[in-house]
C-alpha positions as CSV (number, residue, x, y, z in Angstrom):
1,X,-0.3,-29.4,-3.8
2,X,3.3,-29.0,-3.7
3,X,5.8,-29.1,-0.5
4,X,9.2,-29.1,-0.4
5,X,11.7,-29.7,2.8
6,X,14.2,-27.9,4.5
7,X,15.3,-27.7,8.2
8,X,13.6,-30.9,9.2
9,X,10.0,-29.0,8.3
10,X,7.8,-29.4,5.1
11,X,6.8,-26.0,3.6
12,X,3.2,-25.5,1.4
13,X,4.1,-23.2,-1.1
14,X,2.6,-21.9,-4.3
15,X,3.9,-21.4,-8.1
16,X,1.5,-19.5,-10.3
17,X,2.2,-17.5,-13.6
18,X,5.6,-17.1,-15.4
19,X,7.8,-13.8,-16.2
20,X,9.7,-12.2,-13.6
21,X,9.7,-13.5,-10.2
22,X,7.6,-11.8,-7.5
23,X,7.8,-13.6,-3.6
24,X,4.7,-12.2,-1.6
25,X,5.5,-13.1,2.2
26,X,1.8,-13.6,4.2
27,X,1.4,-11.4,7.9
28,X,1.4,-13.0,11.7
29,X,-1.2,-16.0,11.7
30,X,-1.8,-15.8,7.9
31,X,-1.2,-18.6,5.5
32,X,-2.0,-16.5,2.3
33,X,-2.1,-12.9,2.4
34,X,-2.4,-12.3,-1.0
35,X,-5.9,-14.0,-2.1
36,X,-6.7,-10.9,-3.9
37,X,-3.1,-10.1,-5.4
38,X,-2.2,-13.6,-6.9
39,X,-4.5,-13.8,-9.7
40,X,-3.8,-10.4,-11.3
41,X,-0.3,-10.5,-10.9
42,X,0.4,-14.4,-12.3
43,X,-0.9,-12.9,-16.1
44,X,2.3,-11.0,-16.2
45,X,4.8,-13.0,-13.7
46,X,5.8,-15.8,-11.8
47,X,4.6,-15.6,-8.2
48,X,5.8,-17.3,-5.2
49,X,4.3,-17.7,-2.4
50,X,4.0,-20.2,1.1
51,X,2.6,-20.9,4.4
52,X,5.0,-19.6,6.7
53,X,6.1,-22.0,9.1
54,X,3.8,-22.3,12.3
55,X,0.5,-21.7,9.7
56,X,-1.7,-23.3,7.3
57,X,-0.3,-26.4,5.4
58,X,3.7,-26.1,6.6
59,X,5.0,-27.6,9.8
60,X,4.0,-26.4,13.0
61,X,6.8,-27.2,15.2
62,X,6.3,-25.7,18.5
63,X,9.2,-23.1,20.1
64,X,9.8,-19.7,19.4
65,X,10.6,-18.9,15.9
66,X,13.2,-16.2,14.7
67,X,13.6,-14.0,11.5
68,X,16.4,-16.1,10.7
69,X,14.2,-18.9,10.1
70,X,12.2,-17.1,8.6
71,X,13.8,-15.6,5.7
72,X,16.2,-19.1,5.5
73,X,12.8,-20.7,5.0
74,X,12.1,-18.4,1.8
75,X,16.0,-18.6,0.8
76,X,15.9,-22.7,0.8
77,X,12.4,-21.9,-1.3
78,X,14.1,-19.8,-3.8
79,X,16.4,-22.7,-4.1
80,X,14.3,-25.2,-4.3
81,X,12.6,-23.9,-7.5
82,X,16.3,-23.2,-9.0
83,X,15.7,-19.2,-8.7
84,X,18.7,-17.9,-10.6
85,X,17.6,-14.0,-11.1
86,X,17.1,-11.1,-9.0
87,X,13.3,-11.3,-7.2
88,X,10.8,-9.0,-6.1
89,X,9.7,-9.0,-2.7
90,X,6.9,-7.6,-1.1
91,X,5.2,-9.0,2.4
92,X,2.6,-7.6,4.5
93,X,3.2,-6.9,8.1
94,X,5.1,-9.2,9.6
95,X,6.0,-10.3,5.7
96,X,7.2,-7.0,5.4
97,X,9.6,-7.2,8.6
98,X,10.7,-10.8,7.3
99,X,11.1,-8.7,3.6
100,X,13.3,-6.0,5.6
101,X,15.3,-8.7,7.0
102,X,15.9,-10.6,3.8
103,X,17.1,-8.1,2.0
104,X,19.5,-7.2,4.9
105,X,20.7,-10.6,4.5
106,X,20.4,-11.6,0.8
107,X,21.0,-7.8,-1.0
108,X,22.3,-9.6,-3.9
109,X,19.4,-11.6,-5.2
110,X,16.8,-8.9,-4.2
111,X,15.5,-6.6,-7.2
112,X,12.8,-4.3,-5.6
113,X,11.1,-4.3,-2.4
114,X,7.7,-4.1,-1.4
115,X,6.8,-2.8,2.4
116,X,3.0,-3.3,2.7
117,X,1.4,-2.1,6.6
118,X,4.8,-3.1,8.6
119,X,7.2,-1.6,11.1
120,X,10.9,-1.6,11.8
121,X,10.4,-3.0,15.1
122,X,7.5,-4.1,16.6
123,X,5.9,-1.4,17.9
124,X,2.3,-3.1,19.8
125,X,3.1,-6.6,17.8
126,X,2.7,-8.0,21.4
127,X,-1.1,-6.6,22.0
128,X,-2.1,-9.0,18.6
129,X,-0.2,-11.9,20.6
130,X,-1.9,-11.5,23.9
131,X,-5.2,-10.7,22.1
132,X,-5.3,-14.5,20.5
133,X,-4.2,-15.7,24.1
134,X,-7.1,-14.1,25.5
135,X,-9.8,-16.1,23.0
136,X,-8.0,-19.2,23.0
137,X,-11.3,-20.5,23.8
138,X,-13.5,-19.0,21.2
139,X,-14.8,-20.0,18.4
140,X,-13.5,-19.9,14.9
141,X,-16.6,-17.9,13.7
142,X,-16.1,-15.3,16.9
143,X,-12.4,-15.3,16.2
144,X,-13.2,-14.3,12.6
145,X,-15.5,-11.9,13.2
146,X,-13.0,-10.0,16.1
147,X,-10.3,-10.8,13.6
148,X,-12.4,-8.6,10.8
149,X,-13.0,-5.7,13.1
150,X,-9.3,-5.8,13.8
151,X,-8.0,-5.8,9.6
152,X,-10.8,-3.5,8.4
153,X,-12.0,-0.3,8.4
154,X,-15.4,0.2,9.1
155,X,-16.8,1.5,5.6
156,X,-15.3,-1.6,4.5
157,X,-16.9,-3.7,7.0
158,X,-20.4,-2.5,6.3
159,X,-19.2,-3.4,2.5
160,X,-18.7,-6.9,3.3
161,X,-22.5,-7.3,4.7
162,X,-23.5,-6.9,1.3
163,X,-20.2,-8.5,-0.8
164,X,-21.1,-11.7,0.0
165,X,-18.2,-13.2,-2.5
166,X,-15.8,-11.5,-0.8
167,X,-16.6,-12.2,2.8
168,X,-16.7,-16.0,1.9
169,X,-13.7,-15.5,0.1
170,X,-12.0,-14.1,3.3
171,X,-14.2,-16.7,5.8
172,X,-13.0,-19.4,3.8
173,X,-9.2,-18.4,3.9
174,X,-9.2,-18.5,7.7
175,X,-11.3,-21.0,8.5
176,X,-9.8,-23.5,6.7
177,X,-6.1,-24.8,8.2
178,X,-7.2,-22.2,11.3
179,X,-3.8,-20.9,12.8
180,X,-3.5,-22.3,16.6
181,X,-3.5,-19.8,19.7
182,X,0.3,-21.7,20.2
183,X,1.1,-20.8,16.7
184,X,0.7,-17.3,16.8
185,X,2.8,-17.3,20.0
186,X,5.5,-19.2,18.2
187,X,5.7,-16.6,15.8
188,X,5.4,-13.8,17.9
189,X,8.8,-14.6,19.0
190,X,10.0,-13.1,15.8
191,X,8.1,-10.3,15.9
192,X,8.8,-8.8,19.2
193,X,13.0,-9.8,18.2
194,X,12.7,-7.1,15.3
195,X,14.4,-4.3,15.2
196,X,16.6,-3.2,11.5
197,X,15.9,0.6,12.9
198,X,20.3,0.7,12.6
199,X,20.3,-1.5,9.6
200,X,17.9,0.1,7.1
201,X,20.2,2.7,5.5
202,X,22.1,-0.3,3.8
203,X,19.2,-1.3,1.9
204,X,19.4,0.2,-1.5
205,X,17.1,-1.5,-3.6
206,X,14.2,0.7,-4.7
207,X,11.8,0.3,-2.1
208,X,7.7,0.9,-2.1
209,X,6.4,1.2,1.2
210,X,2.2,1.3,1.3
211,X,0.1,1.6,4.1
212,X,-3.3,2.1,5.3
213,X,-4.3,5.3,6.9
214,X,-6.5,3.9,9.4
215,X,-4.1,1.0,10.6
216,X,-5.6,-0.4,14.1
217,X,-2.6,-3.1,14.2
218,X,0.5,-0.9,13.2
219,X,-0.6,2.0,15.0
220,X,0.0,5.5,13.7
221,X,1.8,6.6,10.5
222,X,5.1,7.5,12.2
223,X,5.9,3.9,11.6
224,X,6.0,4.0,7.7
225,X,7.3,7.6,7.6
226,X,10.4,5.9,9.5
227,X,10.5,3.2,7.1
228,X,11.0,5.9,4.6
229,X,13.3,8.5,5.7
230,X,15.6,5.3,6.8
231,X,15.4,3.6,3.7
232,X,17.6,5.9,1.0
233,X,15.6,4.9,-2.5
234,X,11.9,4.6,-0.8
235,X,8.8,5.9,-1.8
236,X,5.8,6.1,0.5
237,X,2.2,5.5,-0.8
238,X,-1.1,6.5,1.7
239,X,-4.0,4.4,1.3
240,X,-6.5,6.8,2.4
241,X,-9.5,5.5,4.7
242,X,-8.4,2.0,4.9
243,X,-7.0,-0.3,7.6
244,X,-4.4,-3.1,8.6
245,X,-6.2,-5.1,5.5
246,X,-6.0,-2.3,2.6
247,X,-4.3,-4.9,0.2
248,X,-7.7,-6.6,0.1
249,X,-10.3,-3.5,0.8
250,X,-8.3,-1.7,-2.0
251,X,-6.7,-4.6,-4.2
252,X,-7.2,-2.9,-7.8
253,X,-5.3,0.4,-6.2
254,X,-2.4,-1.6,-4.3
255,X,-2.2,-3.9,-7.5
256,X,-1.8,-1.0,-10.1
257,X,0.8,1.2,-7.4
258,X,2.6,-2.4,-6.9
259,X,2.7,-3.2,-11.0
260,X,4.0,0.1,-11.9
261,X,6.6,0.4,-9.3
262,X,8.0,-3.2,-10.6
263,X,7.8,-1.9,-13.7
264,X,9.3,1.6,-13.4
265,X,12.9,1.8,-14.9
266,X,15.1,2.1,-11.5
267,X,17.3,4.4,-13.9
């Protein structure tokens, strides 16, 4: 397992595959995202990845966290592993606001972006928040299965009865490390701070922005569709009948719309 330090906190993070860098930045509560992406995209490049701090294996400190920290805790990453060329970077949900935000920040070491179900502000973030509040004392398996109905549409729900791989695959992923009811208040902070609405003309990296059409957690379309008539170089990709969770109830499409738009010549 490897950790490295920065800002008095020890970060989990995750190395797989070599060829050009890809950072894949986990959702609110999430310590890895990207259980279905990693494997198919580490045959052709290098990805990076980590707990975000409040989740999984990284430090848990508890106070409100900002999008600062956030996207200095990726930076100090990047320079940790001795990153000298431009990086893709794609994040999911909150990932994707902490993506907007680092490439607000750090345009110059930012190749292509990747905007996967994520707002420019936060819209009804604060319903999640209060949401874990409210089961605090539940279960892991009840919180699992409300967190389930909450990421998935329902075709893909009924799937999972009968994909048993998959469902453990997912089970397994938040049960172990299980994010705190404190935690995802911690990093709610950040969330309800975001707001790049006046700041996403400047980004002009060629952007992919993908989202799911039946979204129960960023609600409504509108929020993408903002994304990209703000965003100057963006393209905007429908996963039709899917919900918060389409990276994993439609991994081979998101994969194959992810690979070739990091592979399309921006010329």
């Amino acid at each position: 397992m490897a950790y490295f330090k920065h800002d008095g906190l020890e970060f989990y993070y995750i190395v797989e595959g070599k060829g050009e860098p890809l950072v894949l930045i986990s959702g609110l509560g999430s310590k890895n995202s990207w259980e279905f992406q990693i494997p198919y995209f580490s045959k052709t490049m290098r990805i990076i990845t980590l707990h975000n701090r409040g989740v999984g294996k990284s430090s848990r400190p508890d106070y409100p966290y900002t999008m600062t920290m956030y996207i200095d805790d990726i930076k100090a990453l990047l320079d940790h592993l001795e990153i000298k060329e431009k990086v893709n970077i794609c994040g999911i949900s909150m990932g994707g606001m902490i993506a907007q935000q680092f490439v607000l920040k750090y345009p110059e070491i930012v190749k292509k972006l990747i905007l996967c179900a994520t707002t420019a502000y936060h819209g009804e973030a604060s319903s999640v928040i209060n949401s874990q509040k409210e089961m605090a004392n539940s279960t892991l398996e009840q919180k699992f299965k409300v967190r389930v109905a909450a990421l998935y549409s329902r075709p893909f729900r009924k799937k999972l009865k009968t994909d048993v791989q998959t469902y453990e695959i997912l089970k397994n992923n938040f049960m172990e490390d299980p994010t705190r009811p404190q935690d995802f208040i911690n990093q709610g902070a950040a969330v309800r701070d975001h707001d790049t609405r006046d700041q996403l003309s400047k980004i002009s990296q060629p952007t992919l922005i993908l989202v799911g059409n039946e979204d129960r957690i960023i609600l409504g379309l509108h929020h993408s569709e903002l994304l990209n008539d703000k965003i100057p170089n963006s393209t905007l990709k429908i996963i039709e009948k899917t919900g918060h969770g389409f990276i994993v109830e439609e991994a081979d499409t998101v994969n194959e719309l992810i690979r070739d738009f990091i592979n399309e010549d921006p010329s």
